[in-house]
C-alpha positions in Angstrom: 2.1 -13.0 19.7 -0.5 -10.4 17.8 0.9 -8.1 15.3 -1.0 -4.9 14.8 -1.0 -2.2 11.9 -1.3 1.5 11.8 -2.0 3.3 9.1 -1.0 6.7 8.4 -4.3 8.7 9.3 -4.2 6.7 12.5 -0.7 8.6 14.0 -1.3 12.1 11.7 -1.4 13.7 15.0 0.2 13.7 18.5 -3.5 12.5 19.8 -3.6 9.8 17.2 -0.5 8.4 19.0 -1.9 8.7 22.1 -4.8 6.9 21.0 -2.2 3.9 20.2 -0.5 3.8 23.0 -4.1 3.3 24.5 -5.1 0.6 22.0 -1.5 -1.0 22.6 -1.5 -0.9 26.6 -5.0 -2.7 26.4 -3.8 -5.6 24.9 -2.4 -8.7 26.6 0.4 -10.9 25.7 3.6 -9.8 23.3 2.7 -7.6 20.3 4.4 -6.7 17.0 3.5 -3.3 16.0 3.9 -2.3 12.2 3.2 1.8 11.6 3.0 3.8 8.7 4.1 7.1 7.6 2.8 9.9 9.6 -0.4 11.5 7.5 0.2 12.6 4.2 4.0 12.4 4.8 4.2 9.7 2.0 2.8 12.6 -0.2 5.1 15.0 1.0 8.4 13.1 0.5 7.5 12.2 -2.7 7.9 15.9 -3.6 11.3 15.9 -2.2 11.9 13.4 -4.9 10.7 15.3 -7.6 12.7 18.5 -7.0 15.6 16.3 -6.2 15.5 14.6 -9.6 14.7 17.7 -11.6 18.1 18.8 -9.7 16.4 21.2 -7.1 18.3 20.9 -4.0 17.0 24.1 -3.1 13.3 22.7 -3.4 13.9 19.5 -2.1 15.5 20.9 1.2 12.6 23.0 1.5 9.9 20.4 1.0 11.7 18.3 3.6 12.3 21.0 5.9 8.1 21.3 6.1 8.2 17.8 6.7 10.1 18.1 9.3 8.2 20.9 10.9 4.9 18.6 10.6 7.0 16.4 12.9 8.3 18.1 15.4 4.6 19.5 16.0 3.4 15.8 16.7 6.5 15.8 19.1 6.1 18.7 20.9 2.4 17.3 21.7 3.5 14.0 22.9 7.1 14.9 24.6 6.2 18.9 25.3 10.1 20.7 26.0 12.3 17.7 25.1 10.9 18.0 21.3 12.6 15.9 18.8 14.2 12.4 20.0 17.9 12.2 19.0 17.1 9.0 16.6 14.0 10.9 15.2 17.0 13.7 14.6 19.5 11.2 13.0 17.2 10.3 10.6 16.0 13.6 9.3 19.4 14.4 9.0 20.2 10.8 7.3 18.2 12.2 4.2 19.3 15.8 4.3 22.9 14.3 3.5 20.9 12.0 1.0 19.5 15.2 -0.8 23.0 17.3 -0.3 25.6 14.9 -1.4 23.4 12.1 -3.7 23.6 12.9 -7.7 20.6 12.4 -9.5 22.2 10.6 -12.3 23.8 7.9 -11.0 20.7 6.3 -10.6 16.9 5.9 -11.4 14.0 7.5 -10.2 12.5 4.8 -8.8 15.8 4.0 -6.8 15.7 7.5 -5.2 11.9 7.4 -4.5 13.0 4.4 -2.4 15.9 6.1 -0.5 14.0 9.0 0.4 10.3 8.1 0.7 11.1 4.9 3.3 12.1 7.8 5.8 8.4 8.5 6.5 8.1 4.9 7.8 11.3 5.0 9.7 10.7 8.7 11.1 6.7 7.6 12.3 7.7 4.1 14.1 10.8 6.0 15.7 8.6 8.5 17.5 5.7 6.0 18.3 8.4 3.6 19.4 9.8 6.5 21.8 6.7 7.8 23.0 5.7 4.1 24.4 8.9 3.4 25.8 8.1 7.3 27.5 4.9 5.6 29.1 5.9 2.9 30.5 5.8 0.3 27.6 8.8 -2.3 26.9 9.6 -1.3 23.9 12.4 -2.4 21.3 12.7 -0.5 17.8 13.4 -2.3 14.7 14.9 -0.7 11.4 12.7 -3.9 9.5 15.1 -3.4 7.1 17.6 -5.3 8.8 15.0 -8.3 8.6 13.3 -7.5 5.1 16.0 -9.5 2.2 13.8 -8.5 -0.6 14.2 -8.5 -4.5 15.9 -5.7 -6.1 12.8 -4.4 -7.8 12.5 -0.7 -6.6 9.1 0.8 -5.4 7.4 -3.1 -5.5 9.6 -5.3 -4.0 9.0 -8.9 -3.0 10.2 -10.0 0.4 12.0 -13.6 0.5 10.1 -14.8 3.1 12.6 -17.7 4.1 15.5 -15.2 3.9 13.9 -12.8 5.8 12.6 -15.0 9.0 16.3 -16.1 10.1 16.4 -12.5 10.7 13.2 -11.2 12.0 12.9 -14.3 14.7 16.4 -13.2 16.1 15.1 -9.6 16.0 12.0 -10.7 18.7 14.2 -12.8 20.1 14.3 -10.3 23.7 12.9 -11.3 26.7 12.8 -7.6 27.8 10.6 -6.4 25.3 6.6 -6.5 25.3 5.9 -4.6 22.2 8.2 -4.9 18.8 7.6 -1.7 16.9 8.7 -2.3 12.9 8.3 0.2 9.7 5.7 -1.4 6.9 6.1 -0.9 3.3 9.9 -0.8 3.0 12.9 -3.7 3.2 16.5 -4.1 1.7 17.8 -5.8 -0.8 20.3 -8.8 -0.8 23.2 -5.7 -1.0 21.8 -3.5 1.7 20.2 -1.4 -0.7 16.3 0.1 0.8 13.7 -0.9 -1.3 10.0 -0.4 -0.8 7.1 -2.6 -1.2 4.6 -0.7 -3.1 2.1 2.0 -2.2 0.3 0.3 0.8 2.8 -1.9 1.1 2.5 -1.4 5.4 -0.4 -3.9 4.9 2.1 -6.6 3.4 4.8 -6.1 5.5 2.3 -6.8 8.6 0.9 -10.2 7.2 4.7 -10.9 6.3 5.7 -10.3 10.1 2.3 -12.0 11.1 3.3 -15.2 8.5 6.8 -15.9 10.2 6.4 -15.4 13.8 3.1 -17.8 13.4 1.1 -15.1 15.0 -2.1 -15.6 16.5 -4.1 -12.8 14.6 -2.6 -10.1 12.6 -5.1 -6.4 13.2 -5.3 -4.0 11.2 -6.5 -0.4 12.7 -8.2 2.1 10.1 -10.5 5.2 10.3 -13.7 2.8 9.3 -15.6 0.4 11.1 -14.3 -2.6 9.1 -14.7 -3.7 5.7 -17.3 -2.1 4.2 -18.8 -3.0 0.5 -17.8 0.1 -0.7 -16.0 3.5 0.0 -18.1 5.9 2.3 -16.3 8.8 0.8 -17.1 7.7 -2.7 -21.1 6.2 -1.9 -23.3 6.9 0.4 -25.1 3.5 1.3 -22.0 1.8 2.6 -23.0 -1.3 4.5 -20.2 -2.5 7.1 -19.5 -6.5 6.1 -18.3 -8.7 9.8 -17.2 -11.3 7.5 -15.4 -13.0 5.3 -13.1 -15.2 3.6 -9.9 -14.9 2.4 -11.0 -15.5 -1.5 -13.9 -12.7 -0.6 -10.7 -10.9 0.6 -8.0 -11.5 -2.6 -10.7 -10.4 -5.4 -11.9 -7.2 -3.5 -8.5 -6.6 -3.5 -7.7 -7.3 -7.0 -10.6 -5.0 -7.7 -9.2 -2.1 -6.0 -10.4 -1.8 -2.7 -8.4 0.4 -0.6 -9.1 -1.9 2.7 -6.5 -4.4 2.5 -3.6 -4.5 -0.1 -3.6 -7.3 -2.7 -0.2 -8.9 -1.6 -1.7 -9.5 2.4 -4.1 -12.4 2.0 -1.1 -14.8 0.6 1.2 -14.9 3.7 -1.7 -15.8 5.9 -4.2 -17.8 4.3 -0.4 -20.2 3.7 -0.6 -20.3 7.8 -4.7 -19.6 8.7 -3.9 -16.6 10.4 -7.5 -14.6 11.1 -7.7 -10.9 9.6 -9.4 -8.3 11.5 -10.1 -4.6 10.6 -11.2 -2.4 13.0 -11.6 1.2 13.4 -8.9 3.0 16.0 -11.5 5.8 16.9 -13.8 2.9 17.9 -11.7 0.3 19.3 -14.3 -1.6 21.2 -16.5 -1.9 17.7 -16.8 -5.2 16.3 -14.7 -4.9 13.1 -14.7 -7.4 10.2 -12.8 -10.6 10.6 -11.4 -12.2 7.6 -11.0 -16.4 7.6 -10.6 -19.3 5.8 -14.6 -20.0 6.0 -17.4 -18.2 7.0 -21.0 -18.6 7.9 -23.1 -17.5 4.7 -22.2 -15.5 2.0 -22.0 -11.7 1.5 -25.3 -10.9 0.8 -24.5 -7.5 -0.1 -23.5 -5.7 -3.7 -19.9 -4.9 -3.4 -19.1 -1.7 -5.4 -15.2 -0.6 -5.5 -13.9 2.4 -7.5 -11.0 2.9 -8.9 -9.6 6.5 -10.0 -6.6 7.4 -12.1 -6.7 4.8 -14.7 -5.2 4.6 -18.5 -7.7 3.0 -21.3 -5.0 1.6 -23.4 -5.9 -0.4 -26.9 -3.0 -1.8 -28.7 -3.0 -3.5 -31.5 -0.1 -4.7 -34.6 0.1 -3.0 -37.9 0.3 -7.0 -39.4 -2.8 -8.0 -37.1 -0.4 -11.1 -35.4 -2.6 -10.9 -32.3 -4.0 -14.2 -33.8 0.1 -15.4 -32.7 0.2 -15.7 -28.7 4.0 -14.4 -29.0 3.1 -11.2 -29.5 0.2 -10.8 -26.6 3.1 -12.3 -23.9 5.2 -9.1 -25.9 3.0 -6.8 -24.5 2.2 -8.0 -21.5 5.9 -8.6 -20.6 6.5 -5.1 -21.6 4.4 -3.4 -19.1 5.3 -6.1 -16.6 9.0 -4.5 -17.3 8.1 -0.7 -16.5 5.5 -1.5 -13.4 2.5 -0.7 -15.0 -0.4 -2.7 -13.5 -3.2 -3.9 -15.5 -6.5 -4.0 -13.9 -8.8 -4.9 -16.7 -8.3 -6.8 -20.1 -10.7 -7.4 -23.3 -9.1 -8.6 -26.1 -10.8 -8.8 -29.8 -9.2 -10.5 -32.9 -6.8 -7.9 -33.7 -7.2 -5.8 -31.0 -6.0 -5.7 -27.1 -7.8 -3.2 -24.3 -6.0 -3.0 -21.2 -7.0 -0.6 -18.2 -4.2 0.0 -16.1 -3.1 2.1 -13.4 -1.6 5.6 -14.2 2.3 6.0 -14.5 4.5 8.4 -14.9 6.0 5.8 -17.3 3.0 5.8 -19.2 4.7 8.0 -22.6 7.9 5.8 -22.5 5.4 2.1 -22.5 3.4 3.7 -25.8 6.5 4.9 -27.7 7.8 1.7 -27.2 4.6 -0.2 -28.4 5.1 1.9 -31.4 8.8 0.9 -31.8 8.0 -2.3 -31.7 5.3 -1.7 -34.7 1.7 -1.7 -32.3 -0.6 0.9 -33.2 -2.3 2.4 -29.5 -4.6 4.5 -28.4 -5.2 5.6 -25.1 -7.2 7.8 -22.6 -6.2 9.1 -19.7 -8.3 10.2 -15.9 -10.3 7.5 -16.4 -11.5 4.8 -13.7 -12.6 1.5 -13.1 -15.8 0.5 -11.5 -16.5 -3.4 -10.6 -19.7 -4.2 -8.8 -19.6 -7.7 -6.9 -23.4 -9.1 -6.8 -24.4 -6.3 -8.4 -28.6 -6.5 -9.2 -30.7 -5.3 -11.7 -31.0 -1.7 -10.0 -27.8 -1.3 -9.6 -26.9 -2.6 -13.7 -29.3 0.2 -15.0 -27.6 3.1 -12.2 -24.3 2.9 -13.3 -24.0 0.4 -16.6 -26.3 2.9 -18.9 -25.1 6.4 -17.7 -22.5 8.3 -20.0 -18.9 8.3 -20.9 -18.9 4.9 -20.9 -16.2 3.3 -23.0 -16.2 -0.1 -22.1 -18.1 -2.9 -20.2 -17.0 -6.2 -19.1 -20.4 -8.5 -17.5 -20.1 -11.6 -16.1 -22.4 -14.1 -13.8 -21.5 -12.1 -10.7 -19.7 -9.0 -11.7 -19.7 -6.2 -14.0 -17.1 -3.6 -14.4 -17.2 -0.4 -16.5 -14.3 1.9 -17.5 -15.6 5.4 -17.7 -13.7 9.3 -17.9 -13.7 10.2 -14.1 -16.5 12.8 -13.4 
């Protein structure tokens, strides 16, 4: 079996799921298909959620009503007068109960964000899943939740991988079925409670799938060519990379690069399991494959940018950094409210962290202060790293302005600076 992935930009339209089923009906053999939210419909839920929280059913209803619209567009264009299938109805009006009779108070945010926001993934496979069944294509939908026994950490959940293949194995387990169509990014806890992976989590859940039905490659579909050594929105000289490994793969990732999420190397490097990524408006383009070895090296710079980062410097009013207690403190404390930390210098008395932007952010630094740190910290920043970066490259970016701090090493140099 293959398992391919779809992201959202792939299916933001009824001719984007079209151009699956094409993709999909050219391949031979069984196939596990993971899909993504619809477009921006990630976005859009997550609005819901805020006017929910701030207690604006009115909003929320509204918010999800456009939502809905978007929807029933891309239906209309793949199913013309039948519109909306029924389960693609039962959902939407799964979370209009959600919104009418849940309270706000009873739990977190990040536990409604989670019961809301895993509708886009559910809503998107449901109509990809119909519309291939519609063609001609044995098809059998899977709520992955049924499958996914995750942790109970809302909004970055782990999946239990030997929990979870009991399950998923019994889900495949039909001889009538060619193609499997499964939600990424979401799962359930050991109670039945919907959890989600983590923004891009769809990536994860695919190499997850990929790791317990001992796939033979797992796919993953984007709007680029492949892997490329850095974003062509962001630079102009990107440079399309065929290959590499999975180490090449796990610290672009760490780094920030959009291609692959950090947590989809893991299940497949444990079982050799080759990565492709290939571009769905091009699908007879070579791609990038991702392996245990390669030929060569990359023999390109790899530049990755990251945007909406926090310069944070802490440090204690009795200067007990010297004490490792009190670094484990800190770090344990943003482990605690899901902030990720994507750079560290540290000085005598003295810690900078750059981490990722949170909502959370005000409730971290008053508790730094509680517990008697002094911080500092600057906001719409981001994080450059350049991989193999040369000379040229060193004086282009590591000597321009609003700089405010530099980390160089053998191969790589990364620079937080305020976000132009």
């Amino acid at each position: 079996m293959k398992v391919y992935k779809f992201g959202g930009a792939s299916v933001r339209s009824a001719e984007g799921v079209k151009n699956l089923r094409e993709i999909v009906g050219s391949t031979g053999g069984r196939l596990f298909v993971v899909v993504s939210a619809m477009g921006k419909t990630t976005n859009a839920l997550e609005a819901v959620v805020e006017h929910f929280m701030s207690g604006d059913r009115a909003g929320a209803a509204e918010k999800l009503s456009e939502s809905r619209a978007y929807h029933a567009e891309i239906c209309t264009g793949l199913f013309g007068e039948q519109g909306i299938p029924n389960r693609v109805a039962e959902l939407f009006a799964q979370v209009e109960n959600t919104l009418r009779t849940g309270d706000p108070a009873t739990h977190d945010y990040d536990y409604w964000y989670d019961a809301v926001v895993s509708y886009g993934e559910l809503v998107s496979t449901a109509i990809v899943a119909e519309y291939l069944a519609a063609t001609g294509v044995s098809t059998k939908w899977i709520d992955i939740r049924t499958c996914f026994v995750t942790d109970t950490r809302h909004r970055d959940a782990n999946v239990d991988m030997w929990r979870s293949a009991s399950h998923l194995l019994r889900a495949t387990d039909d001889d009538g079925a060619d193609v499997f169509v499964a939600q990424g990014f979401i799962g359930a806890s050991p109670y039945g409670v919907t959890t989600t992976l983590g923004r891009e989590g769809s990536d994860y859940s695919a190499a997850v799938v990929a790791n317990i039905l001992d796939a033979e490659s797992l796919t993953i579909w984007k709007d680029v060519p492949g892997v490329m050594n850095c974003d062509p929105k962001a630079f102009s000289d990107a440079v399309h990379i065929p290959e590499l490994t999975y180490l090449d793969a796990v610290e672009l990732a760490y780094g920030g690069a959009q291609i692959i999420h950090p947590k989809t190397i893991k299940p497949l490097q444990n079982k050799e399991i080759p990565l492709f990524v290939r571009s769905f408006a091009d699908p007879s383009a070579r791609g990038s494959a991702i392996r245990r070895e390669m030929k060569g090296q990359i023999e390109v710079p790899v530049l990755i940018l990251k945007h909406a980062q926090v310069l944070l410097t802490v440090r204690p009013d009795d200067f007990s950094f010297v004490l490792e207690e009190r670094l484990a403190e800190v770090f344990t404390l943003l482990g605690a409210y899901g902030l990720k930390i994507n750079l560290i210098q540290s000085s005598a008395v003295s810690l900078s962290l750059c981490i990722d932007n949170s909502r959370r952010l005000a409730e971290v630094v008053g508790e730094l202060q509680a517990r008697g740190f002094r911080t500092a910290y600057n906001t719409d920043m981001q994080l450059l790293t350049i991989r193999g970066y040369t000379p040229e490259l060193l004086e282009k970016y590591a000597a321009c302005e609003n700089i405010f701090l530099t980390q160089k090493t053998r191969r790589t140099i990364r620079i937080v600076k305020r976000e132009e």
